[in-house]
N, C-alpha and C positions, 0 to 999 in steps of 0.2 A: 105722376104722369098726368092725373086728369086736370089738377093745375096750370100744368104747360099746355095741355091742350086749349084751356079754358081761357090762357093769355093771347094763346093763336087765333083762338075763335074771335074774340073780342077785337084785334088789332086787324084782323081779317075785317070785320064790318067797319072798323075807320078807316082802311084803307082803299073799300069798294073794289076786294080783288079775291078772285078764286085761288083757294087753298087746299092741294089734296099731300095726304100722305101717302106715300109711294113706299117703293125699293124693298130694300132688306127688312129697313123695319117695319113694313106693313105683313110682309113673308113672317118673321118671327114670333110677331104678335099672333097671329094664325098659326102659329106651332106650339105658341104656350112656351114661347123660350123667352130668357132675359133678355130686350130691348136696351142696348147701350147706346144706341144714339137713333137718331129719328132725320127721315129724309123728306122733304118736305119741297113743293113745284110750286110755284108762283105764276099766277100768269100775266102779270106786270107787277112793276116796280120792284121788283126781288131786291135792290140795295136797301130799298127807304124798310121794306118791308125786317130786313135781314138787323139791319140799324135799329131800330124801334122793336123789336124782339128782345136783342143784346142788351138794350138798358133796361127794359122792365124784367128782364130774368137774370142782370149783373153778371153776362158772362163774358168773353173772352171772343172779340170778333179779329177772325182770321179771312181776308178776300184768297177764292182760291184760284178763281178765272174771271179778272174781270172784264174780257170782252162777252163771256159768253153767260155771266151773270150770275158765278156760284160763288155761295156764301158759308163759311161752318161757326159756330158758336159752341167755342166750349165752357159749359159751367163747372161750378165749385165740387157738383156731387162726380164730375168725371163724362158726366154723356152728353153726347156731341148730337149738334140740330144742323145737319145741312140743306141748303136752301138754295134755290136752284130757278133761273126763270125756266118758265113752259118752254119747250121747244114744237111748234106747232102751232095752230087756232085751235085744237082742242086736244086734251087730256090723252086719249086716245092717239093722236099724233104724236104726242112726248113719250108715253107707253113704248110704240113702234121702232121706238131708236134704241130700243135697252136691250138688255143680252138673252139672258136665260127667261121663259116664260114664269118663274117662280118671282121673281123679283120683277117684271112687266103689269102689279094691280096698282091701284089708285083708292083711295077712300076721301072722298069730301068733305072736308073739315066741320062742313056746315050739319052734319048729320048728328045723330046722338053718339054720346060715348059714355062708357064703351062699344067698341065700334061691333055695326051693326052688319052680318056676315052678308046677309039681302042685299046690300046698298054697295059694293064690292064694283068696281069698275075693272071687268077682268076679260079684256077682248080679245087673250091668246090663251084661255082656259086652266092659267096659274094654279088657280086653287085646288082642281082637278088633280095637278100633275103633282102639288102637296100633298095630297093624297095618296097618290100612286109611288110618292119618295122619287121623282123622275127629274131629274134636269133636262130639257131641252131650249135646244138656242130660235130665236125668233126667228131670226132670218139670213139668209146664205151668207151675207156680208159679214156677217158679227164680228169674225175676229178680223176679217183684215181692218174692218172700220177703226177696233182695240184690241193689236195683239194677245194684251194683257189679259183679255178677257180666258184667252187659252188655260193660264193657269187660275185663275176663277172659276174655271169649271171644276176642275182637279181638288182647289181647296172648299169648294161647298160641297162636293161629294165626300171631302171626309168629316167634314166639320157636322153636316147635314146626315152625314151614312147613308143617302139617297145615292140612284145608279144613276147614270149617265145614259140619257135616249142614246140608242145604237147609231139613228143619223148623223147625230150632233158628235160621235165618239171617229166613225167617217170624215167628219169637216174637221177634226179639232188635228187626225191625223194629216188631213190634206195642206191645213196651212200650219203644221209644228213650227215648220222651220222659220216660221213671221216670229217667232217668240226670243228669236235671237238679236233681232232690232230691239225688245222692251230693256228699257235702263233696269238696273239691277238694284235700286231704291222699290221698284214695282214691282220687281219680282219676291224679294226679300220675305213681306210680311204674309204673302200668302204662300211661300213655304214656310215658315217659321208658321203658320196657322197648323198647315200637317205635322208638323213635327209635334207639337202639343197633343196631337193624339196618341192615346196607351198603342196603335197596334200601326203607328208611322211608316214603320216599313211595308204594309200590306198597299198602301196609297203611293207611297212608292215605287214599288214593283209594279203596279199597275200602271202608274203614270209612263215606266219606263215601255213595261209588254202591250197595254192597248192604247195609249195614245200617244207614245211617242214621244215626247214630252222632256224626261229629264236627262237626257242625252243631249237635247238642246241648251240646257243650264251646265250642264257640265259633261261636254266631250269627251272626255280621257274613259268617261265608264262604256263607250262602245268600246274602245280597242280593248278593254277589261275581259269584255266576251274572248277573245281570243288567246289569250293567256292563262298562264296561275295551273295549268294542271303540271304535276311533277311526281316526287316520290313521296310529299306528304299530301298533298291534293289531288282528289281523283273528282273534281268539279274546276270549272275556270273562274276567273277571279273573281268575275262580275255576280256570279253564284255566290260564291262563299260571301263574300262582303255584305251580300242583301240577307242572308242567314243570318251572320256576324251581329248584324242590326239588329234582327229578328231577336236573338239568342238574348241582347245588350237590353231589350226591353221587357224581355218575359224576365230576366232577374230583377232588375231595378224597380217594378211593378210586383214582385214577388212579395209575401210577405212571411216568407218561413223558409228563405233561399239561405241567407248570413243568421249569424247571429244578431239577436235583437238590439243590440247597441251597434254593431255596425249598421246595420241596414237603415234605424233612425240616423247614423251619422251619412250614409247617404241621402236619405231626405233631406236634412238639413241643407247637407250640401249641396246640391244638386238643386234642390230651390231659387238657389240664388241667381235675382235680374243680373244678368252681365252687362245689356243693354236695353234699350226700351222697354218692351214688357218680354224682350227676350231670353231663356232662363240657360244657364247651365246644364238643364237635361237635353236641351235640344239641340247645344252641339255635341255633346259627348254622343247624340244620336248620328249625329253628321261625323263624328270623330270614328264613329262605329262602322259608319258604311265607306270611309276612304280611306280606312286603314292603309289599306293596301293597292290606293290608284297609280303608286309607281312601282310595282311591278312591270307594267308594258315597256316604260323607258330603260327599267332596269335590268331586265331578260338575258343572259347569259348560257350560252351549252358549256360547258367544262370539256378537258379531253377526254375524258370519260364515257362523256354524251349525255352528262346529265346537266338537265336546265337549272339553273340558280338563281335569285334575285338578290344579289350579294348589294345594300344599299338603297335598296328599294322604298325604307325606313323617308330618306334625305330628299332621294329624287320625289315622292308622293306628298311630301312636307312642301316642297317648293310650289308643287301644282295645287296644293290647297291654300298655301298662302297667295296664288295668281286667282283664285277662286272668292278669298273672300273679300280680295280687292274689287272685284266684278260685282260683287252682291252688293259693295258699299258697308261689308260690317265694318263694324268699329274695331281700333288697333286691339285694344284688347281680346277682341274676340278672332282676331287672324291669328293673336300671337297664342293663342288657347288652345285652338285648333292645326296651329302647326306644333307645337307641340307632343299635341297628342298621336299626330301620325311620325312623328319624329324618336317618339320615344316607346313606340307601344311594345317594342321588341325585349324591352328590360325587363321584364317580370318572366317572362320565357329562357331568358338568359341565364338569370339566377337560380330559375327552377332547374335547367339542364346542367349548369354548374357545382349545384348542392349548394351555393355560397348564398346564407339568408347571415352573415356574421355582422358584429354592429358597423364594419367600417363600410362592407358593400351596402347596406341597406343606409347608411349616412348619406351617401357618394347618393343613391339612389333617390331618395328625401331633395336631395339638394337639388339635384339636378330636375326632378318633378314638379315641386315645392306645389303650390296649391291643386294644380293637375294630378296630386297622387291616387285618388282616389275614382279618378275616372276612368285613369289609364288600367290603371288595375283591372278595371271592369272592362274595360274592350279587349283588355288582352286574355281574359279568364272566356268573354264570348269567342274571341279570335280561335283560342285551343279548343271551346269545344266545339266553335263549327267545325275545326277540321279534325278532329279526333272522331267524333260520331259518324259522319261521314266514311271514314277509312273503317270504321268497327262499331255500330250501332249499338251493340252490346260493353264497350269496353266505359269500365269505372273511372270516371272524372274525379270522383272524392279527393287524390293527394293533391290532386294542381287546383283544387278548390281550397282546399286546408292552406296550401300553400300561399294563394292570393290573400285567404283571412290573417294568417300569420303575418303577411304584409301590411296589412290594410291595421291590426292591432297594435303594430307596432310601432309603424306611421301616428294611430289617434292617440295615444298615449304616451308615447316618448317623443315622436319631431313636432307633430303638431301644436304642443303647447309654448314651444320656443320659437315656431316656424318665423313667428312674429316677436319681437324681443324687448319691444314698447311698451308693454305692462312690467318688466324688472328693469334694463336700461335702456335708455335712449340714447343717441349718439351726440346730440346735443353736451346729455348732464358727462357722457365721456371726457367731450373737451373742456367743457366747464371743472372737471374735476380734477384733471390732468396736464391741463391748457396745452393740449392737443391741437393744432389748426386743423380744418374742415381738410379731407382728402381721402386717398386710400386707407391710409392707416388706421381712420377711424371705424373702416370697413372692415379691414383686418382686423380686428379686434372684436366687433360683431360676433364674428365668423370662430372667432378662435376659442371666446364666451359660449356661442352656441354651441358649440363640439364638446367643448368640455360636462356641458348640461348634460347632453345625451350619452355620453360615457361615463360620466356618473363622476368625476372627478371634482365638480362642486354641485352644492343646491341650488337654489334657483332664489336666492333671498341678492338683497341689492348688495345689503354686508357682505357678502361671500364671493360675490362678482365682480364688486370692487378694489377687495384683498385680492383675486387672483390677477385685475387687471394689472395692481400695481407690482405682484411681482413679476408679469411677463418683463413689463416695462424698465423696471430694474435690471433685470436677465439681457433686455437689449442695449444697455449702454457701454 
């Protein structure tokens, strides 16, 4: 870092122009958190300045507004320098336009470094309110000036664990509904920011109960409130699902929940970037809290009189897949998460049926295929928020047993075929059989991998290719 500073300093005096560091990274520095990129005010020439940075630190210049003069430079180590003309005659006027008073100081390039807390240019008492762990917004305008900033406040409260000033919690309720204009590219990274937190749903429930907030991201969890109590729910939907979440993070956070190979086989898995630096725990978080957002559409009395959401599975599938079109996630991660509310009813199925036999748990594998292991886990949350709930006292242990036995059987017998490119390819199929490229190269796959898991051949190439040739035989 003092490097970088030391390049700024220096192109600062050849280019006879004031340089302060501002924003987040001047905030984090003063928290004693890791600094991933540095924000940085110019108060003239910010291209030439942003230009002549880029080539003496060899990084990666991206224009991000250029009427209004902002610059980002990514380097090789990962951390980003944005650079920005002054907006104003002085420091202090560029300050005035920014959101929350935590991220409104300034520090002068020209001072010593490490920076010197005295020389702090902080004309809305920031450091103060770092102290006090308080977000408040500068000025009454704030969000409508940048709707965005609405969920900015939300995601430094949990990133930071700082409260939200009571006035600014007022305004942020008074223009919620401005956050329905923000493109869902803006919105994305600072929910996906809360969800990386261990206890996501408590920042959620709050974003929903005091500011109002994620009702506007996703509509269907108001009408949630008015639904979902029946003969296995004595809470309505929008209850259970934020428990549900709850429940889905206190296990997977656990470390003495699963057994010890399963629980590492969730880590593993659950690590993994789906997209940008976005992970598979954070939608199985998101898979956990809309399990059940189509209940409302799917509400049903029987003649009986009793309520039913016969389907509720399909119709909540479809509204999260209209959901993650809106966020702008990537196909794989709509098609991840409809999934997951598509299918979370199968592990409840099986267990009320007694049927764990190899052909149901096959069918089950197949149709889950890398999702097995998440589903598992929402649907193991889903039973015990609504089981605890109706009997605080009553033992969860068989529908726990029950999911492990799944989740075992899954890592151990489908999972290592799930993929079938370490013993054949479909490729060396047709090469071996002169098979042309189609279904039946697929069929065969399919008929290979069955076989694996019932045990009727090994897993050696020799053995897969003897059975291949005598289906093939058998079909002429």
């Amino acid at each position: 870092m003092k490097a970088i500073i030391t390049c700024i300093l220096q192109l600062k005096e050849n280019l006879k122009t004031e340089v302060y560091l501002v924003g987040g990274s001047l905030r984090d520095i003063l928290l004693n958190r890791e600094v991933k990129d540095l924000d940085l005010v110019v108060a003239s020439g910010a291209k030439a300045f942003a230009v002549k940075l880029q080539g003496q630190l060899e990084g990666a210049l991206v224009e991000l507004d250029k009427q209004h003069e902002i610059y980002r430079i990514v380097l090789k180590t990962g951390l980003t320098i944005d650079i920005a003309k002054m907006r104003g005659e002085v420091i202090q006027q560029d300050l005035a336009f920014r959101d929350f008073t935590i991220n409104a100081m300034a520090y002068d390039i020209v001072n010593e470094w490490p920076l010197q807390h005295n020389k702090l240019i902080d004309p809305f008492d920031g450091r103060q309110h770092i102290k006090q762990k308080l977000i408040r917004h500068i000025s009454p305008e704030v969000f409508m000036e940048d709707p965005a900033r609405l969920m900015r406040a939300a995601r430094l409260m949990a990133e930071l664990e700082f409260e939200i000033d009571e006035e600014t919690i007022q305004l942020i309720n008074k223009h919620a509904e401005l956050l329905k204009t923000v493109a869902g590219e803006r919105i994305t990274p600072e929910l996906f920011a809360i969800l990386k937190k261990d206890n996501s749903y408590f920042y959620l429930s709050y974003m929903e109960a005091k500011l109002g907030l994620l009702n506007q991201i996703f509509p269907d969890l108001e009408v949630m409130k008015d639904v979902g109590e029946c003969k296995y729910h004595v809470v309505d939907c929008w209850t259970h699902s934020i428990y549900t979440m709850k429940l889905a993070e206190s296990v997977i956070y656990a470390k003495d929940f699963f057994e010890d190979h399963i629980r590492e086989a969730y880590e593993r898995h659950t690590s993994e970037i789906i997209a940008a630096d976005r992970t598979r725990l954070e939608l199985l978080k998101l898979g956990a809290l809309f399990h059940d957002i189509g209940k409302p559409s799917a509400k049903r009395v029987d003649n009986k009189g009793r309520t039913r959401f016969r389907g509720h599975e399909i119709t909540g599938a479809e509204i999260v897949r209209d959901y993650a079109e809106r966020l702008r996630l990537s196909t794989r991660e709509r098609d991840i998460l409809y999934k997951y509310v598509a299918l979370h009813m199968i592990p409840l199925v099986l267990y009320k049926t007694n049927d764990v036999s190899g052909r149901a748990l096959y069918k089950t594998f197949n149709d889950m295929q890398e999702e097995t292991l998440d589903i598992l886990l929402i649907s193991l949350a889903d039973i015990i928020a609504t089981r605890k709930l109706l009997d605080p006292n009553e033992e969860m242990g068989m529908f726990k047993v029950h999911i492990e036995y799944i989740a075992n059987n899954y890592l151990t017998r489908f999972r290592p075929i799930e993929k079938l490119s370490s013993i054949i390819t479909g490729n060396e199929l047709m090469e071996t059989f002169n098979i042309a490229e189609g279904q039946r190269v697929g069929q065969l796959l399919e008929e290979i991998r069955k076989a694996i898991y019932f045990g009727q051949i090994s897993e050696s190439k020799e053995n897969v290719l003897n059975y291949v040739k005598a289906l093939l035989e058998e079909s002429k």
